[in-house]
N, CA and C atoms as an extended XYZ file, in Angstrom:
282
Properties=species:S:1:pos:R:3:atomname:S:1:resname:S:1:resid:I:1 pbc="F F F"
N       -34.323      -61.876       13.454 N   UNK     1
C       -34.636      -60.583       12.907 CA  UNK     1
C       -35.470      -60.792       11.641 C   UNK     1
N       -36.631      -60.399       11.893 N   UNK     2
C       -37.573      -60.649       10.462 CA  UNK     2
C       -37.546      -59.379        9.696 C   UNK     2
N       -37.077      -58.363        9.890 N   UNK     3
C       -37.356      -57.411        8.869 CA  UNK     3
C       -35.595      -56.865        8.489 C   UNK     3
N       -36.057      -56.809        7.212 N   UNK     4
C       -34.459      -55.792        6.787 CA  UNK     4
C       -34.730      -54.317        6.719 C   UNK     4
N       -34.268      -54.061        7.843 N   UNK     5
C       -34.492      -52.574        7.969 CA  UNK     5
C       -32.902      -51.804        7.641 C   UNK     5
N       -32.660      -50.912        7.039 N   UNK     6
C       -31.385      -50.275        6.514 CA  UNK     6
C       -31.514      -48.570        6.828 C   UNK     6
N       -30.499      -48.285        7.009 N   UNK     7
C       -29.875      -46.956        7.451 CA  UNK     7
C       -30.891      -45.485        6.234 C   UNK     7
N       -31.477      -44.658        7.127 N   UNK     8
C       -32.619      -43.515        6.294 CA  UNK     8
C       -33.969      -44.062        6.194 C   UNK     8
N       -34.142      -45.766        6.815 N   UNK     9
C       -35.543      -46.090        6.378 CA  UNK     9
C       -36.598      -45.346        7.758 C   UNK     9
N       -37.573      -44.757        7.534 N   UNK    10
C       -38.565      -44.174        8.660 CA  UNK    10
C       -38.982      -45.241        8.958 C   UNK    10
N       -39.070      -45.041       10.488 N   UNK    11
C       -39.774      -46.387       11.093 CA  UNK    11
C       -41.031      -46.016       12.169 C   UNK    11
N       -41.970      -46.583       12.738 N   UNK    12
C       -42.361      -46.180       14.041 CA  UNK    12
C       -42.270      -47.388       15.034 C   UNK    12
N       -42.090      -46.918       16.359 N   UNK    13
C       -41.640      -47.189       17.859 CA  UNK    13
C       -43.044      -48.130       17.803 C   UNK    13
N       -42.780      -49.514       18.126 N   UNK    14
C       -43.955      -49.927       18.858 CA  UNK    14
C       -44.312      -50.654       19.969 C   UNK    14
N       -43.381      -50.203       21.245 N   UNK    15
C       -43.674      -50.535       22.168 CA  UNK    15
C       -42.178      -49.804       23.445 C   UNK    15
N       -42.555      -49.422       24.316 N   UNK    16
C       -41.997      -48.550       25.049 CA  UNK    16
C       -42.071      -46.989       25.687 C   UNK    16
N       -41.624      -46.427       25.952 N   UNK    17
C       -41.641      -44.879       26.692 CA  UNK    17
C       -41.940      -44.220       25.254 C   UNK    17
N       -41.437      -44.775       23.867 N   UNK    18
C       -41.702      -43.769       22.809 CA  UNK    18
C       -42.623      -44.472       21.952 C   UNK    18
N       -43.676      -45.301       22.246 N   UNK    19
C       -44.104      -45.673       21.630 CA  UNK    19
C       -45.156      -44.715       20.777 C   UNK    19
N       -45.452      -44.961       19.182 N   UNK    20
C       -46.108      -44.275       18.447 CA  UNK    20
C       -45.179      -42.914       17.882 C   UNK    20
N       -44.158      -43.122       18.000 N   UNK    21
C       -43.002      -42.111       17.374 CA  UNK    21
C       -42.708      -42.156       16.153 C   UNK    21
N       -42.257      -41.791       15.069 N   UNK    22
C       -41.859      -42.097       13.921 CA  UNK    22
C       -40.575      -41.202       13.883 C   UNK    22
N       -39.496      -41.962       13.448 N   UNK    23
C       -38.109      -41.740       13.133 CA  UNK    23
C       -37.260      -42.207       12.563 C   UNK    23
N       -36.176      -41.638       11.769 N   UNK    24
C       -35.291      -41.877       10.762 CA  UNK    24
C       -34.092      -42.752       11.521 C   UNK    24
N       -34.026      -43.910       10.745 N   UNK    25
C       -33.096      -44.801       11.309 CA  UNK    25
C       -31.287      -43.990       11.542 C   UNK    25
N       -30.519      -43.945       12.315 N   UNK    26
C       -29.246      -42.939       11.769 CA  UNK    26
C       -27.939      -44.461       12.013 C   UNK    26
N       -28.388      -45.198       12.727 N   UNK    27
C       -27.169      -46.752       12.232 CA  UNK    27
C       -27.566      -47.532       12.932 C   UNK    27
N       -27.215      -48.716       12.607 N   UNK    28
C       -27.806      -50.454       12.920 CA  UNK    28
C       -26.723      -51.022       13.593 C   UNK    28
N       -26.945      -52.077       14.613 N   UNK    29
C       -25.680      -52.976       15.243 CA  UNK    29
C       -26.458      -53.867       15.449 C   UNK    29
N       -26.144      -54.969       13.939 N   UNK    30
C       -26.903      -56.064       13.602 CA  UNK    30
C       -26.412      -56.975       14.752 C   UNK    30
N       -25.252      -56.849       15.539 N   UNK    31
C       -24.538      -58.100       16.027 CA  UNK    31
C       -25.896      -57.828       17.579 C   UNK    31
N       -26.149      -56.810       17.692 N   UNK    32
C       -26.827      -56.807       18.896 CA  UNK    32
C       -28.117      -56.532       18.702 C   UNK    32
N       -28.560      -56.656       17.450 N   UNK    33
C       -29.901      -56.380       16.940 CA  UNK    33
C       -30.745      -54.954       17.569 C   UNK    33
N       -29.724      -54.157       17.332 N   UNK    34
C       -30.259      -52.687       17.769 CA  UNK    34
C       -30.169      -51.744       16.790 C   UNK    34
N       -30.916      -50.828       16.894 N   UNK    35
C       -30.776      -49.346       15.715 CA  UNK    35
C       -31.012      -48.431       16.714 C   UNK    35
N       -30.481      -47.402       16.091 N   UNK    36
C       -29.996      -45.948       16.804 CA  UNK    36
C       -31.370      -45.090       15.932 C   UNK    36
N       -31.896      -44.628       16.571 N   UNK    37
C       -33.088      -43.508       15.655 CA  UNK    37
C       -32.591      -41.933       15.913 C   UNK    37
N       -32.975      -41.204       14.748 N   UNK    38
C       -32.450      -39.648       15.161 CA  UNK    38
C       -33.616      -39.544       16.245 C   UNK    38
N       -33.006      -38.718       17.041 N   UNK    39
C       -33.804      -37.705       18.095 CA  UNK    39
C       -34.883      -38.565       19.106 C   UNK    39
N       -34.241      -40.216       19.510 N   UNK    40
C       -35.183      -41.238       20.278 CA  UNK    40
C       -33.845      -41.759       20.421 C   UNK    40
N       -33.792      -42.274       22.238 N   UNK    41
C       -32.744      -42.865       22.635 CA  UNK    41
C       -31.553      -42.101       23.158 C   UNK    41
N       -31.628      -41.037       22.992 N   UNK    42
C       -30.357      -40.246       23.848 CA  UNK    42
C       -30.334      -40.009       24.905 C   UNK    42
N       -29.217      -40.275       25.661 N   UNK    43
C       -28.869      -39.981       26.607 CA  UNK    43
C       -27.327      -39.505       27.096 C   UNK    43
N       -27.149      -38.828       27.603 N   UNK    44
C       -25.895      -38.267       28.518 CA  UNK    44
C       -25.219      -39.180       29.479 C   UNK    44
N       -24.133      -39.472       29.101 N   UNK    45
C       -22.898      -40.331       29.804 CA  UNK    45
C       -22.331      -39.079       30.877 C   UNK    45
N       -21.486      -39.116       32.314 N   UNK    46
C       -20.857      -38.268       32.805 CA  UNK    46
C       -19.281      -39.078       32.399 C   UNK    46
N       -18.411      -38.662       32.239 N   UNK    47
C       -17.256      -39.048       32.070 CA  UNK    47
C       -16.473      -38.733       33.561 C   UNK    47
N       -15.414      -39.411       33.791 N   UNK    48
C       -15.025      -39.013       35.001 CA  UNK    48
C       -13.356      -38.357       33.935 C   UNK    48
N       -12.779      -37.651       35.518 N   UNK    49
C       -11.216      -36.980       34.817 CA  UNK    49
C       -10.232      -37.721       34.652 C   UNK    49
N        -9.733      -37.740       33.469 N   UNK    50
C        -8.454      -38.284       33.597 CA  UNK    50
C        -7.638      -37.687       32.689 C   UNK    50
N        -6.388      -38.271       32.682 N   UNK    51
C        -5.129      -37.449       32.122 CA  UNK    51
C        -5.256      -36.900       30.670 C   UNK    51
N        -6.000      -37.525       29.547 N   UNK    52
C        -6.684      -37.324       28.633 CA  UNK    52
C        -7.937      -36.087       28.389 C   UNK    52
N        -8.586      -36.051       29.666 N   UNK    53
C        -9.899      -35.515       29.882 CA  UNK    53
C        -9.834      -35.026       30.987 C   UNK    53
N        -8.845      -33.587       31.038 N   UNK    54
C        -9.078      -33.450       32.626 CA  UNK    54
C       -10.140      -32.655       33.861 C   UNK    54
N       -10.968      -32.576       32.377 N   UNK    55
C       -11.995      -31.301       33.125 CA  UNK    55
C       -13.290      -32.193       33.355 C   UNK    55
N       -13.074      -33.648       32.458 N   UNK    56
C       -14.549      -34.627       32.856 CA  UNK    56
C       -15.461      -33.759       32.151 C   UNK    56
N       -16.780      -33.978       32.386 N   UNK    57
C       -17.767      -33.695       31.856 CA  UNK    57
C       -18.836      -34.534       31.468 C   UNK    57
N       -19.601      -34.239       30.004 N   UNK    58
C       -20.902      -35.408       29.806 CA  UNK    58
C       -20.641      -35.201       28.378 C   UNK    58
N       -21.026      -36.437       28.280 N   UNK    59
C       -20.991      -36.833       26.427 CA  UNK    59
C       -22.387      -37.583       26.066 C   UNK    59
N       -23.256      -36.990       24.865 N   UNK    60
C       -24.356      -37.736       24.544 CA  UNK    60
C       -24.148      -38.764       23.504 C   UNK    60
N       -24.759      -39.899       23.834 N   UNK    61
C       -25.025      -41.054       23.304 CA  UNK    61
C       -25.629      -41.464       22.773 C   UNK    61
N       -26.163      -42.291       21.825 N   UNK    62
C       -27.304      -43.238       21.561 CA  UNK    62
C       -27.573      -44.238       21.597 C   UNK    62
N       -28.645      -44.881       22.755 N   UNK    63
C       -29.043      -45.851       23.393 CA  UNK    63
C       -30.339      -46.794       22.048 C   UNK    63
N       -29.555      -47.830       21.974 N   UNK    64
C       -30.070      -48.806       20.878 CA  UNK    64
C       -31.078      -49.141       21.060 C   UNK    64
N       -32.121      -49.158       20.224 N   UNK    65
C       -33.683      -49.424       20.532 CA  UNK    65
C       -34.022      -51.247       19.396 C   UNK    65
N       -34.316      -51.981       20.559 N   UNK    66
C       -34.670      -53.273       19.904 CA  UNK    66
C       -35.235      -53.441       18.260 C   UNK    66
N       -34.652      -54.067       17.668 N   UNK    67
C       -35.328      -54.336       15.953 CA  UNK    67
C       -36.539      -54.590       16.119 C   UNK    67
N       -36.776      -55.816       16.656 N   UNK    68
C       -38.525      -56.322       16.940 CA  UNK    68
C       -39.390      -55.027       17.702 C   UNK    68
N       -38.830      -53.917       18.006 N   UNK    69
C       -39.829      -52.853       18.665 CA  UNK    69
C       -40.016      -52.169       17.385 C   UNK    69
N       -39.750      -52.117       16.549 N   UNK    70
C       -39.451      -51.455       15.350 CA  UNK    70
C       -40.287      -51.862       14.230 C   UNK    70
N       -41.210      -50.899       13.165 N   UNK    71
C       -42.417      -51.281       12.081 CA  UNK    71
C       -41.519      -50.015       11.046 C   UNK    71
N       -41.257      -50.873       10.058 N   UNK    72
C       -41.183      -50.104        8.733 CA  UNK    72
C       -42.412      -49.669        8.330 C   UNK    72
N       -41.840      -47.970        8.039 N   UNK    73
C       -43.021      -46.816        7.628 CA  UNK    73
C       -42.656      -46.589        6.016 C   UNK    73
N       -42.011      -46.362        6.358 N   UNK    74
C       -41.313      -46.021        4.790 CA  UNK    74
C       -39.864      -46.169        4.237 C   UNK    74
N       -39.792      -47.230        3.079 N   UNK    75
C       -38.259      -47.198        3.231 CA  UNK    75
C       -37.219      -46.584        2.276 C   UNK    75
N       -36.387      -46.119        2.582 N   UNK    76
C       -35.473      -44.851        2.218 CA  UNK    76
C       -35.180      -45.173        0.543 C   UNK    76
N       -35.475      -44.440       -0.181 N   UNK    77
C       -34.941      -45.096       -1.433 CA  UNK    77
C       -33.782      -44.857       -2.545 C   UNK    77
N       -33.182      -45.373       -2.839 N   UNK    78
C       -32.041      -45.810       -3.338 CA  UNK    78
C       -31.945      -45.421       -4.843 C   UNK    78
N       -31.055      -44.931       -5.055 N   UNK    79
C       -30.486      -44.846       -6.623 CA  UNK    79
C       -29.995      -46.188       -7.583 C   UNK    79
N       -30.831      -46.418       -8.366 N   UNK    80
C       -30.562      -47.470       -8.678 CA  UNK    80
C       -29.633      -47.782       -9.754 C   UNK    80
N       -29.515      -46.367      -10.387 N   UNK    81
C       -28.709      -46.423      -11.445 CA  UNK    81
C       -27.647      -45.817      -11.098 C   UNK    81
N       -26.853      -45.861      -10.300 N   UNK    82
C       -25.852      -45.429       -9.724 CA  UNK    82
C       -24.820      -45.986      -10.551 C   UNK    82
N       -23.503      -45.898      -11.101 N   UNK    83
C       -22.431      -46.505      -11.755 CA  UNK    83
C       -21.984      -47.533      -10.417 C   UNK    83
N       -21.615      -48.542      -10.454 N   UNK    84
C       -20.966      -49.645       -9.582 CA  UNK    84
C       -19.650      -49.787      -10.200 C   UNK    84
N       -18.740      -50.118       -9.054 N   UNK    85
C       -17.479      -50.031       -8.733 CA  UNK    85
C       -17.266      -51.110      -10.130 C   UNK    85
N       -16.455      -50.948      -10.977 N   UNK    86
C       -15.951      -51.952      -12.168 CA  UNK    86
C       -14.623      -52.869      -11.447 C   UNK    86
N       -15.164      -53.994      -11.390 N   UNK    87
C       -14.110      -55.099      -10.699 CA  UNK    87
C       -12.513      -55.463      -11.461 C   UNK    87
N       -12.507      -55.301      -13.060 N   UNK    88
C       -11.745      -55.522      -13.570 CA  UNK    88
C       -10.366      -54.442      -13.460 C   UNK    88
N       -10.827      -52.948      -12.900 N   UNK    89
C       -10.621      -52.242      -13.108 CA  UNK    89
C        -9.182      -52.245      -11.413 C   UNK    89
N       -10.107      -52.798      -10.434 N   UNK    90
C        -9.540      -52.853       -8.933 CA  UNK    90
C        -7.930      -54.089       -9.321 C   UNK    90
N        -8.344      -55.235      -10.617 N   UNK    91
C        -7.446      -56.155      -10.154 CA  UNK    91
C        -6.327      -55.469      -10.376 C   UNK    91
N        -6.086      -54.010      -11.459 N   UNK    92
C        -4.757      -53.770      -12.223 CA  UNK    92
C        -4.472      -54.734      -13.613 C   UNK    92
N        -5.317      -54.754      -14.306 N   UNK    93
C        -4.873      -55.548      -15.568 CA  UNK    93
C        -4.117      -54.486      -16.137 C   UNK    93
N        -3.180      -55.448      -16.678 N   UNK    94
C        -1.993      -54.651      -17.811 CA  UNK    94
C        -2.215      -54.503      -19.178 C   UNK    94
């Protein structure tokens, strides 16, 4: 994986059925080197019935689109001055 791409960064599609798309990353599954994009990659599961679910039906999904298909457009930016968690504070000093 050559690029660090992180969760809100815009990206565009470059190679596939959506190629030339541009879309907002919505989560990453580094272990399988895939990202989920809003509104690219969905699809509808049918569920079958069971005792849990007895009426069945369809549930939408999002189908992971390869990292290497993927060009950072713009990347999401971050607060930098945010207060960070104070460590001394987590051990419980007395």
């Amino acid at each position: 994986m050559a690029q660090n791409l992180k969760i809100n960064d815009k990206v565009v599609v470059l190679s596939g059925n959506n190629k030339g798309k541009e879309a907002k990353i919505v989560k990453i599954d580094r272990k399988a080197g895939k990202a989920m994009l809003e509104g690219i990659g969905i699809v509808e599961r049918h569920l079958k019935k069971t005792q849990f679910n007895p009426a069945g039906g369809k549930k939408t999904i999002h189908v992971g689109i390869d990292l290497s298909n993927l060009k950072l457009k713009e990347a999401a930016s971050y607060d930098k001055k945010a207060p960070k968690a104070d460590k001394k504070s987590k051990k419980g000093a007395k």
